[in-house]
C-alpha positions as CSV (number, residue, x, y, z in Angstrom):
1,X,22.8,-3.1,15.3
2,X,21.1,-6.0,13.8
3,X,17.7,-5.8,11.9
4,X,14.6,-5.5,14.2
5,X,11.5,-7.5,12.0
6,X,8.9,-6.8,14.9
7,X,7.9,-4.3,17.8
8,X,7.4,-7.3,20.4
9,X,11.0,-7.5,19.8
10,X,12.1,-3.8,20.4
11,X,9.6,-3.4,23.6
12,X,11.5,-6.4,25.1
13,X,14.7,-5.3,24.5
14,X,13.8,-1.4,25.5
15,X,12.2,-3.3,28.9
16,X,15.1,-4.8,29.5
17,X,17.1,-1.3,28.9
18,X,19.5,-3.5,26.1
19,X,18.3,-0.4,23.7
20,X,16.6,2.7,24.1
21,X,14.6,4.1,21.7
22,X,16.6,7.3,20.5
23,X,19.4,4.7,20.1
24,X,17.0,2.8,18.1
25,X,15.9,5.8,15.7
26,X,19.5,6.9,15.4
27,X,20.2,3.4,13.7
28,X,17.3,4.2,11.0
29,X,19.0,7.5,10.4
30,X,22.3,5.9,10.2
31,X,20.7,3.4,7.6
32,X,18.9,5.9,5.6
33,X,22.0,7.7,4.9
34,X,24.1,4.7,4.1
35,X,21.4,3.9,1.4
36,X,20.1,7.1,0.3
37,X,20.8,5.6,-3.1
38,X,18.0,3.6,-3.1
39,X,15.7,7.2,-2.8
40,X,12.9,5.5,-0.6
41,X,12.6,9.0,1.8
42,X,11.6,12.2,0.1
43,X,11.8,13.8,3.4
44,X,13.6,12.8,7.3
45,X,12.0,14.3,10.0
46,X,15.2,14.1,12.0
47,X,14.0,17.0,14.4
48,X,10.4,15.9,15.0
49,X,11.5,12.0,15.5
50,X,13.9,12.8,17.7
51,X,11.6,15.2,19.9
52,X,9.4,11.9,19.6
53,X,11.2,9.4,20.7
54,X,12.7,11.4,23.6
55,X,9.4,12.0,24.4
56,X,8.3,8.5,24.3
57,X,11.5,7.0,26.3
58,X,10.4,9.1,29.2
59,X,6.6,7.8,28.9
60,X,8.3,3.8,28.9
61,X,10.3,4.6,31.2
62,X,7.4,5.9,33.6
63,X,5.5,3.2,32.5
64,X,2.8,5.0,31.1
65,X,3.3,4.3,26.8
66,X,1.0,3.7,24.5
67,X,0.7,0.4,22.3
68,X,2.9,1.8,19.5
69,X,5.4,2.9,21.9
70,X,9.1,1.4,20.2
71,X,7.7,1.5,16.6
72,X,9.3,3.7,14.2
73,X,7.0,4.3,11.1
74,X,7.5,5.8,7.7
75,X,4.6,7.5,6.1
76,X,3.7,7.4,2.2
77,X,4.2,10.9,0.7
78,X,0.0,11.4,0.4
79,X,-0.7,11.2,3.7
80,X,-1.3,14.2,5.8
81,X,1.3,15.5,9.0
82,X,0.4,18.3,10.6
83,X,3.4,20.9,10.3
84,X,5.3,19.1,7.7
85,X,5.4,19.2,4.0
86,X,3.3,16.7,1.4
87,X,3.4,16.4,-2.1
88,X,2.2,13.0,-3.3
89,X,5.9,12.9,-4.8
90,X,4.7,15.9,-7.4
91,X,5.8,19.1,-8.6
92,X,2.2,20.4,-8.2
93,X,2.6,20.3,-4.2
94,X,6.0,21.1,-3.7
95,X,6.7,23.1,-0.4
96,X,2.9,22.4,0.5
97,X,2.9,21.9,4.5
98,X,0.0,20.4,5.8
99,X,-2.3,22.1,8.2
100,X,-3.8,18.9,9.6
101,X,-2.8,15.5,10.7
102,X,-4.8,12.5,8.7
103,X,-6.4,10.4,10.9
104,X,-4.2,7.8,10.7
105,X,-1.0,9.8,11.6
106,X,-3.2,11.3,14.8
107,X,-4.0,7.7,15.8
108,X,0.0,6.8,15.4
109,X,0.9,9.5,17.6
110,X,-1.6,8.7,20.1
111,X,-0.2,5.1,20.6
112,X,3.5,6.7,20.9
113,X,4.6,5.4,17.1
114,X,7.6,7.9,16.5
115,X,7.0,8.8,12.3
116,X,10.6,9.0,11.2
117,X,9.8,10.6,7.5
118,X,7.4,11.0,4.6
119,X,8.4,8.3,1.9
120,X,8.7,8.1,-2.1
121,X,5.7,6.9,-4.2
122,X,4.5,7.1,-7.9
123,X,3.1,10.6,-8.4
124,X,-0.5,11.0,-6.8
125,X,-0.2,7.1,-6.2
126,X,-0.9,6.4,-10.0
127,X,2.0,3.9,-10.9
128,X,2.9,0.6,-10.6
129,X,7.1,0.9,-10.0
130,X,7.5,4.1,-8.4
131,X,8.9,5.9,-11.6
132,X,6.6,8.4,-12.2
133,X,7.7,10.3,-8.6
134,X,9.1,13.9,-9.3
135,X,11.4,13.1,-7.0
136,X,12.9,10.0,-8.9
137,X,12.3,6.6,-8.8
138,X,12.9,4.7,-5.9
139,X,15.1,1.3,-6.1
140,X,14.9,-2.0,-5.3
141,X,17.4,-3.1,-2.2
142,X,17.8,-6.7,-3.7
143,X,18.9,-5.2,-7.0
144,X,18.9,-1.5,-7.4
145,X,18.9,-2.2,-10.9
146,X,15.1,-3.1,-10.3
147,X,11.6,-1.0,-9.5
148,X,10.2,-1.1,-6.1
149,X,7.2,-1.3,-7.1
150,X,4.0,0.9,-7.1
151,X,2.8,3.6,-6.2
152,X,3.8,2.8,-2.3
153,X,7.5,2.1,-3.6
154,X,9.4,4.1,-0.7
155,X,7.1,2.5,1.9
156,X,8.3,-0.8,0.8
157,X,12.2,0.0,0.4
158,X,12.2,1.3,3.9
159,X,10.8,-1.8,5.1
160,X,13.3,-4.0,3.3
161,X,15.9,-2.1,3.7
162,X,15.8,-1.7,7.0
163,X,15.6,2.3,7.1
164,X,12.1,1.8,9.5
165,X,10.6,-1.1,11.2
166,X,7.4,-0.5,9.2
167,X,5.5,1.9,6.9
168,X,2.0,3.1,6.0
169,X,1.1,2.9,2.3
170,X,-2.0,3.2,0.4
171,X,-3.7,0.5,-1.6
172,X,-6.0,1.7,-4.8
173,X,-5.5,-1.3,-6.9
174,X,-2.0,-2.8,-5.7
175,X,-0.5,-0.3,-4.3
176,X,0.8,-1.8,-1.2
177,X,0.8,-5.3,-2.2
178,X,2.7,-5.1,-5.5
179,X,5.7,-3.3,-4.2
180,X,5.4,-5.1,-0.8
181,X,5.4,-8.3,-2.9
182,X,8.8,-7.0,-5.1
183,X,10.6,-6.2,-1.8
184,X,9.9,-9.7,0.4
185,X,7.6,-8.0,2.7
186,X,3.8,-8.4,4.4
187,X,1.3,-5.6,2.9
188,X,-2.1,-5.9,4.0
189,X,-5.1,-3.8,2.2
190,X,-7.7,-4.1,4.9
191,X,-11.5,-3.8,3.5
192,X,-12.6,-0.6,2.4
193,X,-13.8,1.5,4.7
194,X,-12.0,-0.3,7.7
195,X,-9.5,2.7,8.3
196,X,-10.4,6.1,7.9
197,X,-8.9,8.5,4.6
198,X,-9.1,11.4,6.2
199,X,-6.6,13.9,5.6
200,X,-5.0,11.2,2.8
201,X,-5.1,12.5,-0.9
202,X,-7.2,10.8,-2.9
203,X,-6.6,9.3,-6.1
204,X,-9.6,7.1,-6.7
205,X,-12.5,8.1,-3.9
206,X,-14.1,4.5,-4.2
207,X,-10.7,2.4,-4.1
208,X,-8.1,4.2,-2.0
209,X,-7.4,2.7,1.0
210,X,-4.6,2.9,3.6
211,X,-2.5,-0.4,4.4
212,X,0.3,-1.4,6.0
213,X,3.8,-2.5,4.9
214,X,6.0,-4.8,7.7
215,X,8.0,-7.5,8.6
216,X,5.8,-9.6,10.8
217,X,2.4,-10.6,10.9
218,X,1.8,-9.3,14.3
219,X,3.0,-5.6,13.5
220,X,0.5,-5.5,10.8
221,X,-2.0,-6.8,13.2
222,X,-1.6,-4.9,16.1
223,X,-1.3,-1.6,13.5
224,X,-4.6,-2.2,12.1
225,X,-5.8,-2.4,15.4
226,X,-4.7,1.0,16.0
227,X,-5.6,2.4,12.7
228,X,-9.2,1.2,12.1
229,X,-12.5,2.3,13.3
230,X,-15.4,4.7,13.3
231,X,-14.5,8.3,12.4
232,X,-16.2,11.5,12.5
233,X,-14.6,12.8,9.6
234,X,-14.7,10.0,7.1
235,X,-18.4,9.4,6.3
236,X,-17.5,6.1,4.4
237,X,-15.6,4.0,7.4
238,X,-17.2,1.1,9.1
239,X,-18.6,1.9,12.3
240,X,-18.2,-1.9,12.9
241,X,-16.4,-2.4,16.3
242,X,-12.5,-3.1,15.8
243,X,-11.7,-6.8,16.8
244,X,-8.7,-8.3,19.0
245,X,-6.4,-9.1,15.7
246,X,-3.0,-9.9,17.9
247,X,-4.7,-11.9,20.3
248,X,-6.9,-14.2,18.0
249,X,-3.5,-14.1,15.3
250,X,-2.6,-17.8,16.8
251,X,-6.1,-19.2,16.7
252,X,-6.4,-20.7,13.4
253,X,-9.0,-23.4,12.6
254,X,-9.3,-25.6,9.1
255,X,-9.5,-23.3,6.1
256,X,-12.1,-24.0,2.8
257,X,-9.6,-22.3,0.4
258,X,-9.6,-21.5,-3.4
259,X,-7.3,-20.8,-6.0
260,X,-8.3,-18.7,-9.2
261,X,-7.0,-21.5,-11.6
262,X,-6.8,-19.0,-14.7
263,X,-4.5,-16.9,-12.1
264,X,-2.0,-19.6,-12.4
265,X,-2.9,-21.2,-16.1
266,X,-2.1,-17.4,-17.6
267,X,1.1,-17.6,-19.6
268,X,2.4,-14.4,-18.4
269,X,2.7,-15.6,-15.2
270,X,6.9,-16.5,-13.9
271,X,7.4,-19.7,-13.7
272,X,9.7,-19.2,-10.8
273,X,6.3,-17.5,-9.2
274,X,4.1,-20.1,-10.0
275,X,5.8,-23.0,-8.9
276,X,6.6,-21.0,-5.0
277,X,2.8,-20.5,-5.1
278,X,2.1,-24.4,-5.9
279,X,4.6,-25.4,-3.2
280,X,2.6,-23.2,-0.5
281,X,-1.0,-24.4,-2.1
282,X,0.9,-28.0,-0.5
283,X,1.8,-26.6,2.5
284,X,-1.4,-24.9,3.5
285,X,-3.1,-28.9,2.7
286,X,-0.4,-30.4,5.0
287,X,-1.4,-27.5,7.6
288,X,-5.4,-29.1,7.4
289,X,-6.8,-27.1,5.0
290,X,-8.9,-28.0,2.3
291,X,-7.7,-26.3,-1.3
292,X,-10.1,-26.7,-4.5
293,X,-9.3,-25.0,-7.6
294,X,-11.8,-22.9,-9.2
295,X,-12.9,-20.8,-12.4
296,X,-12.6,-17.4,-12.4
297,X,-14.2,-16.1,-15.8
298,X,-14.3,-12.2,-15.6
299,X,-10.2,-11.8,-15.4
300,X,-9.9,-10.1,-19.0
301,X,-12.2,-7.7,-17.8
302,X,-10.7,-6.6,-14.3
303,X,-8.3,-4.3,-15.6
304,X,-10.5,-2.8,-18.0
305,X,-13.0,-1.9,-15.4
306,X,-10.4,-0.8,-13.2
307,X,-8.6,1.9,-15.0
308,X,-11.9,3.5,-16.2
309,X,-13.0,4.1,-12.9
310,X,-10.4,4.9,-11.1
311,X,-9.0,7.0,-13.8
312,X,-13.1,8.8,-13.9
313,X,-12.6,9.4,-10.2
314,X,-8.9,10.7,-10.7
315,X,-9.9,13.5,-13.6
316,X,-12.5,14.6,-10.7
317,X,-10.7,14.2,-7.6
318,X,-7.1,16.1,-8.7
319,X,-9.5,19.0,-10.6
320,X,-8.6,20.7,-7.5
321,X,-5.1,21.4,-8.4
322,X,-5.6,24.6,-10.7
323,X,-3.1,26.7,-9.4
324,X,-5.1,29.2,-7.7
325,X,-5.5,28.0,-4.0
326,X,-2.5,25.8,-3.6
327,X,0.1,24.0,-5.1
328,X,2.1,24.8,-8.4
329,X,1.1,28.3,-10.1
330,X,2.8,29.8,-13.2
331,X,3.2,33.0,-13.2
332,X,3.4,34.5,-16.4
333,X,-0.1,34.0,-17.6
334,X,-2.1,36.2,-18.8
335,X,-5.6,35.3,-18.4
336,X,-7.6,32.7,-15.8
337,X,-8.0,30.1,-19.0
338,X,-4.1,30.2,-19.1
339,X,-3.5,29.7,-15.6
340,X,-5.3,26.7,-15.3
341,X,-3.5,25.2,-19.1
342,X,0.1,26.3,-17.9
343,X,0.2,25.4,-14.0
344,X,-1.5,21.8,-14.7
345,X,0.6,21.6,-17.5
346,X,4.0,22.3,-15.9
347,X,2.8,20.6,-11.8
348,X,1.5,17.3,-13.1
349,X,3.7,14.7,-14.5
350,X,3.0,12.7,-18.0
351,X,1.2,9.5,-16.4
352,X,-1.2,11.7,-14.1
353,X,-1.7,13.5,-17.3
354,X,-2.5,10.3,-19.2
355,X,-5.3,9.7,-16.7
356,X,-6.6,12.8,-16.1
357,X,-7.7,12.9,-19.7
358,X,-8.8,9.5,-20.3
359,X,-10.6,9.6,-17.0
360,X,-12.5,13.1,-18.3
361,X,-13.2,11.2,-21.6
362,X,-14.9,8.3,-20.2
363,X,-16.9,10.6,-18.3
364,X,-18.1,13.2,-21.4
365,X,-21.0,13.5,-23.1
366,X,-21.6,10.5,-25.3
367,X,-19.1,8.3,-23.9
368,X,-20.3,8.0,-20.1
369,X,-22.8,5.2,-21.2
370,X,-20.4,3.3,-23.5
371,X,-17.4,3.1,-20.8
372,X,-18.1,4.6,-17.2
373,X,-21.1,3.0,-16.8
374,X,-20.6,-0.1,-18.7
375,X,-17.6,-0.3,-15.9
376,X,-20.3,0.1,-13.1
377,X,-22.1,-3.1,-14.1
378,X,-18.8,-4.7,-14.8
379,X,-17.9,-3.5,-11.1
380,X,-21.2,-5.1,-10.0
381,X,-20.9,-8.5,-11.8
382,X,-17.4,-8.6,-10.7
383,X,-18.4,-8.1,-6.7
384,X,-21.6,-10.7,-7.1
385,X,-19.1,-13.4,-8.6
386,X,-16.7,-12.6,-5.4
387,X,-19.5,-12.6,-3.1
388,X,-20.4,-16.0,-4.2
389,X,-17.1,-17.6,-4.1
390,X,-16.4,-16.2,-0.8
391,X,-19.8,-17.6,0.5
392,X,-18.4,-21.3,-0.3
393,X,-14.9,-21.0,0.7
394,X,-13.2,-18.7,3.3
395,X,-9.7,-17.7,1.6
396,X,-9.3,-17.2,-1.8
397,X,-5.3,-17.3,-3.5
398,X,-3.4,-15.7,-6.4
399,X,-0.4,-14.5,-7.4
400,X,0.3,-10.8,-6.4
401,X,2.3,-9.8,-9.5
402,X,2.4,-11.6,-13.0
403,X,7.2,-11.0,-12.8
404,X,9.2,-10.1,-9.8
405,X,10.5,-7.2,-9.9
406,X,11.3,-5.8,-13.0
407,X,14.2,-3.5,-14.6
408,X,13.9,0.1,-14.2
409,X,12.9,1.7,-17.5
410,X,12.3,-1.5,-18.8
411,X,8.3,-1.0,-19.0
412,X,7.6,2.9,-18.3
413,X,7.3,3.9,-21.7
414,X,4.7,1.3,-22.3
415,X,1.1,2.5,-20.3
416,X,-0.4,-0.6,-21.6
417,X,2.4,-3.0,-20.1
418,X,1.8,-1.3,-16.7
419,X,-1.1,-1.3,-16.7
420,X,-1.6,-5.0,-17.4
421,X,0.5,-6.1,-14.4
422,X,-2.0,-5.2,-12.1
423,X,-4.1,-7.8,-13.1
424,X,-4.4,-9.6,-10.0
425,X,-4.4,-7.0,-7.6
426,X,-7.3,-4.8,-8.6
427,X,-9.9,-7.6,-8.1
428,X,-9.5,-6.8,-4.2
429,X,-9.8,-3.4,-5.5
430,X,-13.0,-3.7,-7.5
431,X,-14.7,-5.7,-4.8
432,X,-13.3,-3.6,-1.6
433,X,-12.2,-6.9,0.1
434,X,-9.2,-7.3,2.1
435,X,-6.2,-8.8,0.5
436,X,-2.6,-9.8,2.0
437,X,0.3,-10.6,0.3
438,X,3.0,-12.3,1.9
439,X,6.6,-13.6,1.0
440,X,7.4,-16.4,-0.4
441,X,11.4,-16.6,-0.4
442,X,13.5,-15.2,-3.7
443,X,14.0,-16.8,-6.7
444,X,17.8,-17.6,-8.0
445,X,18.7,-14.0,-8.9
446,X,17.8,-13.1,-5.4
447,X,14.5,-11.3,-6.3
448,X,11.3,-12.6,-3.9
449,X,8.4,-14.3,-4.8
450,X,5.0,-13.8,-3.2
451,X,1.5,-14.7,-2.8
452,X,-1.7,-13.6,-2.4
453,X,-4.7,-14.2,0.5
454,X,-7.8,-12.4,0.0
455,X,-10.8,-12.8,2.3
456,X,-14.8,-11.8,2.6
457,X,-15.4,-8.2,3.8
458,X,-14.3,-7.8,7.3
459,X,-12.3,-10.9,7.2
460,X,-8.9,-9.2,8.4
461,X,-8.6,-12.1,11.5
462,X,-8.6,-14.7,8.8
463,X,-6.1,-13.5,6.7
464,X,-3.8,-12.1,9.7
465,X,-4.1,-15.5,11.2
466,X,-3.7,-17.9,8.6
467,X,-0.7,-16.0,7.3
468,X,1.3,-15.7,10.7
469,X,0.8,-19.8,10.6
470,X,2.3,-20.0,7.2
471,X,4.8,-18.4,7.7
472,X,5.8,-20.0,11.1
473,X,6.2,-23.3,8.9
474,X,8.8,-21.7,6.7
C-alpha cells in the first residue's frame, strides 16, 4: 500500500470503496511493526483503533461521518485519552491511565479521527532530540543514526515514516517545528490560546501549545479547524470565532514579507540550510511577493529569556509530582521529607532535573529580580519589537533549526549546545504568534532542509495559505 500524504486522498479512495478504513489502519500497524526500530510509539492502541475504525466504516458507509472521518492520528505522550495510559515518556507516570480525554482528543473523536497510539517525546516535553524519553530516544527515518528532534520526536517519525497519516504534538518553544523540520514534514504552532490545553500536561503554562505534525497543507488546515475554539475548561483560549482555513487555503493575495537578516548572517547556521532558504526567499518574489530584509537586534537575548521562564514555570507546574497522589512513589522512606527527595529523585530524569532547579533558583529570594523578572521585560521588549515588524509586513521568515538533524549522542551531554539550537524557534514562543515550518527538500546526505513562516496573532489563514502555494511550485 503506497504512502497516503493527505485525508482528501483517503475519503476519495474510501468513497470509491478502493480501501476501507480498517484496511487502512491495518497498513499503519503493519508499518509500525516493520519500523519499531525507529521507537516513535511508546504505546499502539490496536484494540481501541480497531473498535474505531470499525465504528467509523459503518458511519461512511451510512453517510453520516464526521470531517475527520479516514484520518488516522497519533497523539504526543502528554496528551490526555481517557482510559489509556500517559506518561510524558517518564518514569514518574508510568502505568498512569488517564481519567479524562484532553480537549483536543474529545474534539478528534467527535470528527470520527481514529487515534492509533500515544507517541515518544523528550521527557515532560523538555528536549530538543527526543533523548531524554525514559522510554529511549526515538530515531530519525532518513538516518536512524540521527535525532528526531524535540520534544515532539515520535509525532514527527510517525509522520515521516509513514506509521500514521498525521500526529498531534505540542509546541513550547520548537517543539513541533524543530523535529517536524528534521523529518521533511509541515508543523504548525497556531497562536496561543487558539486550541485549548486542557487535559495536556504542562510544561511551561505561558508557552505550551498544541500543534500539528502532517504531510499536506490542507490536513493541518482542516485539523486546526477542528481543534480550535472557545472552551469551557481552558480559561486562556480565544473565544474568537474559528475561520474557514481549507476553503480560503487557495486564496492567496501579494505578500509584504521579511526576513530576520541576522537569522541568516549567524555563522552557526548550515550552509546547505541557508542557501535552500535563499532559493525559496526567490521563489516567493517570482510568486509576487514583495521580500525586504530586516534587523532583528534582540536574537542574543531570545534564548536567554526563554529558558528562564519556561524553566520558572516548569519548577512550578511539575511540583505536583511528589509521589503521594500519583505517579512514581518510593517505598522505603521513612519520613514525608524523604518521600518527596527519593520519588523525585528516582521518577524524574537528569534534564527535567536540570530545570526544575534552575527554574526554582531564578524564582528564590534574591534572585527573582535579577533573572525572572528581568526575563519579563525582556519578554515584553521582545513582543513590542514583533508587534512592530508584523504591523509593516505580513510574513516574517527564518530558519527553523541552526543543523539538520544531528547525530544521536552527539550534543546531549552538552545543556548549553541544546539549548542554543532553539534559537529561532522560541521567538514564536516568546511572542505567542503562530509559526509554520515547512520542507524544503534534503540536502546531499539525504537529511531535509526547512523553513520558517511566522505570522501576526491570529494569522493562521496566512501562513496556511501561503505555504500550500509554495509548495505547489515545488
Amino acid at each position: 500500500m503506497k504512502k497516503y500524504t493527505s485525508l482528501q486522498e483517503i475519503q476519495t479512495l474510501i468513497g470509491q470503496k478502493k480501501l476501507s478504513l480498517p484496511e487502512l489502519l491495518d497498513h499503519y500497524f503493519k508499518q509500525i511493526e516493520k519500523h519499531k526500530h525507529l521507537n516513535a510509539f511508546n504505546e499502539v492502541f490496536f484494540y481501541s483503533a480497531d473498535l474505531q475504525a470499525k465504528r467509523v466504516q459503518e458511519k461512511i458507509e451510512a453517510g453520516n461521518a464526521g470531517r475527520l472521518a479516514g484520518m488516522v492520528i497519533g497523539i504526543k505522550d502528554n496528551i490526555c485519552y481517557r482510559d489509556h495510559q500517559v506518561t510524558a515518556s517518564s518514569k514518574m507516570l508510568e502505568g498512569f491511565v488517564s481519567p479524562y480525554s484532553a480537549t483536543v482528543i474529545e474534539r478528534l473523536i467527535s470528527e470520527d479521527a481514529v487515534i492509533i497510539g500515544r507517541l515518544n517525546c523528550d521527557e515532560f516535553a523538555m528536549g530538543g532530540s527526543n533523548e531524554t524519553s525514559y522510554y529511549g530516544p526515538v530515531k530519525n527515518a532518513a538516518d536512524s543514526d540521527k535525532v528526531a528532534g524535540g520534544s515532539s520526536g515520535g509525532s514527527a517519525v510517525a509522520v515521516q515514516a509513514d506509521l500514521c497519516l498525521s500526529a498531534l504534538g505540542t509546541d513550547t518553544g520548537g517543539s513541533v517545528r524543530q523535529p517536524a523540520a528534521f523529518c521533511g514534514c509541515i508543523g504548525l504552532k497556531p497562536t496561543y490560546g487558539r486550541i485549548s490545553r486542557y487535559g495536556v500536561i504542562a510544561y511551561a503554562s505561558s508557552f505550551d501549545q498544541v500543534g500539528t505534525i502532517t504531510s499536506s497543507v490542507t490536513d493541518a488546515a482542516i485539523l486546526l479547524e477542528v481543534l480550535a475554539g472557545a472552551d469551557e475548561h481552558d480559561s486562556t483560549v480565544s473565544k474568537r470565532s474559528v475561520p474557514d482555513y481549507l476553503s480560503k487555503l487557495n486564496e492567496v493575495t501579494p505578500k509584504k514579507i521579511a526576513v530576520l537578516k541576522e537569522t541568516l548572517e549567524s555563522d552557526a547556521l548550515d550552509a546547505d540550510i541557508k542557501k535552500a532558504i535563499l532559493t525559496s526567499i526567490e521563489a516567493f518574489k517570482a510568486q509576487g511577493h514583495t521580500v525586504t530584509y530586516v534587523s532583528f537586534d534582540m536574537l542574543d537575548y531570545l534564548v536567554p529569556a526563554y529558558y528562564v521562564l519556561t524553566t520558572a514555570e516548569a519548577s512550578s507546574n511539575l511540583s505536583r509530582y511528589d509521589g503521594v497522589h500519583y505517579g512514581h512513589r518510593n517505598l522505603e522512606a521513612t519520613s514525608l521529607n524523604e518521600l518527596y527527595k527519593q520519588s523525585r529523585a528516582e521518577g524524574f530524569g537528569e534534564e527535567v532535573k536540570r530545570r526544575i532547579l534552575l527554574g526554582t533558583f531564578v524564582l528564590s529570594a534574591g534572585y527573582y529580580d535579577a533573572y525572572y523578572q528581568k526575563a519579563q521585560q525582556v519578554r515584553r521588549l521582545i513582543r513590542e519589537k514583533m508587534e512592530e515588524l508584523l504591523g509593516d509586513f505580513d510574513i516574517i521568515i527564518s530558519p527553523v533549526t541552526p543543523t539538520p538533524a544531528f547525530n544521536i549522542g552527539e550534543n546531549i551531554e552538552d545543556p548549553l549546545v541544546m539549548y542554543l539550537a532553539d534559537i529561532y524557534t522560541v521567538l514564536a514562543s516568546l511572542t505567542g504568534i503562530p509559526a509554520i515550518a515547512i520542507p524544503l527538500g534534503n540536502n546531499p546526505k539525504g537529511l531535509p532542509l526547512s523553513i520558517q513562516l511566522m505570522a501576526r496573532h491570529f494569522g493562521e489563514q496566512e501562513l496556511l495559505s501561503l505555504s500550500q502555494a509554495f509548495l505547489r511550485t515545488k
